[in-house]
N, C-alpha and C positions, 0 to 999 in steps of 0.2 A: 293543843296543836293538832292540825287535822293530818291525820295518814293520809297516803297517796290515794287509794282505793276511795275515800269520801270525798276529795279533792276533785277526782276525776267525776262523781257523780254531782259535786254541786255545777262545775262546768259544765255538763248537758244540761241540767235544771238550768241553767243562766240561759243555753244557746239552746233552745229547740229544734231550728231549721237547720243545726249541723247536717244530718243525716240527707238531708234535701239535697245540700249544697254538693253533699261528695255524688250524687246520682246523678243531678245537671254538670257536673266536670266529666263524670264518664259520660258522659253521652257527648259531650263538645266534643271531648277527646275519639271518642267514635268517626262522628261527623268530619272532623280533622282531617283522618287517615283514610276515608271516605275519597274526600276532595284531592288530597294529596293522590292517594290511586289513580283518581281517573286524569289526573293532569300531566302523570308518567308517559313519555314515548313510547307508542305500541313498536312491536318488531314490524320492519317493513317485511309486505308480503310480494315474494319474487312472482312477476307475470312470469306465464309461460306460453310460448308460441310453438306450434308444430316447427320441423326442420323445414327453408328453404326447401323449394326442389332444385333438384342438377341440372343446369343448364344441359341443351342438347350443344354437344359441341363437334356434332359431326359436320362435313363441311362437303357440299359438292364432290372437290377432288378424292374425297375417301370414294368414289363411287368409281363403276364403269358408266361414260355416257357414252351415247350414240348420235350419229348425225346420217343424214340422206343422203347418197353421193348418187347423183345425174349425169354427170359426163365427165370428159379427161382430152382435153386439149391439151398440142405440142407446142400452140402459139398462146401467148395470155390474151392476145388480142380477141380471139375466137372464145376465150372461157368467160372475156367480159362481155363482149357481143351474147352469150348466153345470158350470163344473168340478164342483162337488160331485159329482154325478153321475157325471163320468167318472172322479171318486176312489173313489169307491164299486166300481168296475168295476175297482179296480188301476190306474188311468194318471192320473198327475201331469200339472197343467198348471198356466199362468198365463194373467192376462189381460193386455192390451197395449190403453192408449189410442193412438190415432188422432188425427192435427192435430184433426179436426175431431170429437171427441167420441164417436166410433162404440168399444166393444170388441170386440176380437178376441181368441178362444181360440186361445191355441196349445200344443201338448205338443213338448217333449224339443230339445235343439242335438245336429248330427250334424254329422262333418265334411266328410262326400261327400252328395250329392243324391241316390247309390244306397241308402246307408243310413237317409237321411231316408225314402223309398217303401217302402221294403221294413217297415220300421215301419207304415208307415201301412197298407199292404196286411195285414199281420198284425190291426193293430186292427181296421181293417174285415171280415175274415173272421168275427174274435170277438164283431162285431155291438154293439163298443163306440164303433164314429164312421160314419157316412156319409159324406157327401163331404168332401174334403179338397184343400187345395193346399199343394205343398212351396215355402217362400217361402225367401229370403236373409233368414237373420236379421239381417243387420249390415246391409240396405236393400232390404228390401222394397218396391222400388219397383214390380217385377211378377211377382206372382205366376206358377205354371205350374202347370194343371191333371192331374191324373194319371186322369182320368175322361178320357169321350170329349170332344174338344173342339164337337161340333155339340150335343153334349145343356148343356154349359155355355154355347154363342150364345142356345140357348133358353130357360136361365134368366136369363138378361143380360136381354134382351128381354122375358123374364114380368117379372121385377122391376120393368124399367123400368115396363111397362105398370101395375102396381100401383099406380103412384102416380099416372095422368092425371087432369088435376084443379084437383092442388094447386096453390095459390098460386105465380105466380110473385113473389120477394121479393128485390132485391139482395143480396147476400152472405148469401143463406142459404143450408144446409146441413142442412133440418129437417124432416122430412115434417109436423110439424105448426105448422112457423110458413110452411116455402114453400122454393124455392130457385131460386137463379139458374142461369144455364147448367150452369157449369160444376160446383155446388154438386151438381146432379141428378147428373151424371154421375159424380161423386166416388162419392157414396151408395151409387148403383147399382152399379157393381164393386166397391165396398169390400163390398158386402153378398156379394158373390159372389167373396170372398177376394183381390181388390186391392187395392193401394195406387197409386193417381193422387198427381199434384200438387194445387195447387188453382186455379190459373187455366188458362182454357183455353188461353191461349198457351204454357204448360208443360206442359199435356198431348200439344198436338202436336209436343212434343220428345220423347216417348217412343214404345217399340213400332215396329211395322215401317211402313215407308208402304203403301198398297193404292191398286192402280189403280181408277180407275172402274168399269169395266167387270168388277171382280174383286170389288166387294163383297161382305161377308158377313155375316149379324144377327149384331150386337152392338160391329160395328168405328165405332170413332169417327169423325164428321165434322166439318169445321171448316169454318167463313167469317168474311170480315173482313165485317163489317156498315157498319162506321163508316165514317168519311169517310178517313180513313186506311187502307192497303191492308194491314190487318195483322189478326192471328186474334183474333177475337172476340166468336166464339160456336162455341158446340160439342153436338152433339148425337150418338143413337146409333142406326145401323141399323138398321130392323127386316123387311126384308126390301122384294120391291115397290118396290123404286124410291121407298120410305118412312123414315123417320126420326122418334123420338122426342126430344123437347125440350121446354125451361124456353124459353115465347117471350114474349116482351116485348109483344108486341103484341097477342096473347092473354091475356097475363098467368097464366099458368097455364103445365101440362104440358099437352103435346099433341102430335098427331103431324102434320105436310105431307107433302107429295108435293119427292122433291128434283129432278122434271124444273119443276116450277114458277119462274118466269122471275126472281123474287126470290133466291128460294136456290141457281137456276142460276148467276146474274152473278158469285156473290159464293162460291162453292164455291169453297176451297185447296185441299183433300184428304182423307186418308183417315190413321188408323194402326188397325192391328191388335196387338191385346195378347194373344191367343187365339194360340199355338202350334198352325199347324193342319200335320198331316203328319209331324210330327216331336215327338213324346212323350214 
């Protein structure tokens, strides 16, 4: 009877190609794991893209614009009879009521205040506008002259004088029904490309303050009149240690002396809306 040991060696003597056969299974088996490898889901690889950019979300109204302002009519019929005119010439405009009923012409929105003159300087070469101010369209509360500012004190001052006279009329605002203080003073610079408030204690919250001794034709003056120590009356420079006014006690437009002991006591001060020096 054969031990295991001879058992096992007459088997390879019968199968020679055993040895073959086990080196072609590993290798199938290779090949196998091969195929199987590469037929595995790779990881997907994440694109990558820079960040959007920010939209610009600024808008117009974040800004100051400016527009042209050419004249100020009492009647709208007279502010459209202008534009006509300066349509005729090539330049678009519109007109713009005023608190108190006055029109003002104005041409073109610019974003910079350089852009707005430089326009205007252009029209006026072409002999299409004479004087002009570049105001804040979104609040025109004061104007700025781009002419000289002593030749604007002296139409301040002509204007005012145009009207002495008239009726002094509480709350009016009208060269033909009258006006009170502060109603004259409105008039008067509106007619000369301003926008004031309309009481005289909100006009001297605007514009710069002036010393006494610094006056200039056409800068506003204030006194508290009343028995309370507060602004309430307002008139405008005219040179001479003089001043034009809506006076109650005249009842009319007129002009005093401001060394006079009346308007002395009761003198607050001074603002200046005239840009003077700096243009």
């Amino acid at each position: 009877m054969l031990n295991k040991k001879e058992g096992l060696g007459i088997f390879y003597r019968m199968n020679p190609n055993r040895s073959n056969m086990a080196s072609r299974l590993t290798i199938l088996i290779f090949l196998i794991m091969v195929v199987l490898a590469s037929c595995a889901p790779k990881a997907l690889k994440v694109a990558t893209t820079d960040p959007l950019p920010v939209p610009d979300v600024t808008t117009p109204s974040d800004k100051n614009q400016f527009s042209i302002q050419v004249a100020a009519f009492e009647a709208r019929a007279r502010a459209e009879a202008y534009i006509k005119q300066l349509q005729s010439l090539g330049t678009e405009a519109c007109t713009v009521e005023t608190s108190n009923g006055m029109w003002t012409v104005r041409t073109g929105i610019f974003e910079t205040k350089e852009e707005a003159r430089n326009q205007a300087l252009e029209l006026q070469s072409e002999k299409t506008i004479d004087d002009f101010f570049i105001i804040n369209a979104e609040d025109p509360l004061v104007s700025e002259t781009e002419k000289d500012p002593d030749n604007l004190q002296d139409r301040i001052v002509k204007t005012a004088y145009s009207y002495l006279g008239i009726p002094y009329v509480w709350g009016g605002t009208s060269p033909k029904r009258g006006f009170d203080c502060s109603g004259f003073t409105l008039v008067v610079y509106q007619r000369n490309g301003f926008e004031l408030p309309r009481s005289a204690a909100a006009q001297f919250r605007i514009g710069e303050p002036v010393p006494r001794d610094s006056l200039r034709k056409g800068d506003l003056l204030f006194f508290a009149t009343g028995r309370r120590d507060r602004i309430s009356h307002v008139g405008i420079y005219s040179g001479n240690n003089t001043f034009i006014h809506a006076s109650t006690h005249d009842a009319c437009i007129r002009t005093s002396n401001l060394s006079k002991s009346y308007y002395k006591k009761r003198y607050k001060g001074a603002r200046r809306l005239i840009r003077i020096g700096n243009m």
